[in-house]
C-alpha positions as CSV (number, residue, x, y, z in Angstrom):
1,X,0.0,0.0,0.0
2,X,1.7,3.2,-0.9
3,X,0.2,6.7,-0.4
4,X,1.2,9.9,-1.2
5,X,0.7,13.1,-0.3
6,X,-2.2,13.7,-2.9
7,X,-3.7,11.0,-1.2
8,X,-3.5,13.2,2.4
9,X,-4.8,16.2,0.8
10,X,-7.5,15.0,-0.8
11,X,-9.0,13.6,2.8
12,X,-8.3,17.2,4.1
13,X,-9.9,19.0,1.7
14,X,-13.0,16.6,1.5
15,X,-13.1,17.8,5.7
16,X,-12.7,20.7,4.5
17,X,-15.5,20.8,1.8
18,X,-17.8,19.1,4.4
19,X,-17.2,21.8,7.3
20,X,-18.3,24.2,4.9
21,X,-21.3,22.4,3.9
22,X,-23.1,22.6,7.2
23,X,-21.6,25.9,8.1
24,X,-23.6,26.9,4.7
25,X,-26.7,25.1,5.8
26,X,-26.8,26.9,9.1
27,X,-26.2,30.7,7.2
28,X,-28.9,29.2,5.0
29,X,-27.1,30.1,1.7
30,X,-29.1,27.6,-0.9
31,X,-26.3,28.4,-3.5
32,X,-23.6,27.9,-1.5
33,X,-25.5,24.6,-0.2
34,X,-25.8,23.2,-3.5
35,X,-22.3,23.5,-4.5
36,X,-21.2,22.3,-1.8
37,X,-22.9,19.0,-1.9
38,X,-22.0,18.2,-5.4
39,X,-17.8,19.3,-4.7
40,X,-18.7,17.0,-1.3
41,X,-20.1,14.4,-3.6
42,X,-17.1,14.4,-6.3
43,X,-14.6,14.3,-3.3
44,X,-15.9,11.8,-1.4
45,X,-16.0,9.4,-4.7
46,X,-12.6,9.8,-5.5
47,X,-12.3,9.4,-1.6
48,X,-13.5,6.1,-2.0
49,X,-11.5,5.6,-5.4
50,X,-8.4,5.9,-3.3
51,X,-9.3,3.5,-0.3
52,X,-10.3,1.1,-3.0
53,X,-7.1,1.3,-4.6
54,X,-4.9,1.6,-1.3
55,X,-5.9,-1.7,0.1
56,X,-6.5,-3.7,-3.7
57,X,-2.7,-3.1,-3.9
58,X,-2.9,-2.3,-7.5
């Protein structure tokens, strides 16, 4: 299993992202909501893409 720093980052930003989801849903900003949820989305797929890769060993 061999992970990089991309790897790191990318599970900091997706806390990141996700902090500023709900800090978005209590300043009840729809706009900021909705974009939120679908970078949330994306990051937590390729989140999943990387833990499925990590312990696959490919």
């Amino acid at each position: 299993m061999k992970v990089n720093l991309f790897d790191f980052l990318m599970f900091v930003f997706t806390f990141f992202i996700a902090m500023g989801v709900f800090r978005s849903i209590r300043a009840k900003n729809k706009f900021a909501v909705g974009f939120g949820i679908i970078s949330l989305a994306v990051f937590l797929f390729a989140d999943g893409l990387i833990i499925y890769f990590a312990t696959k060993g490919v």
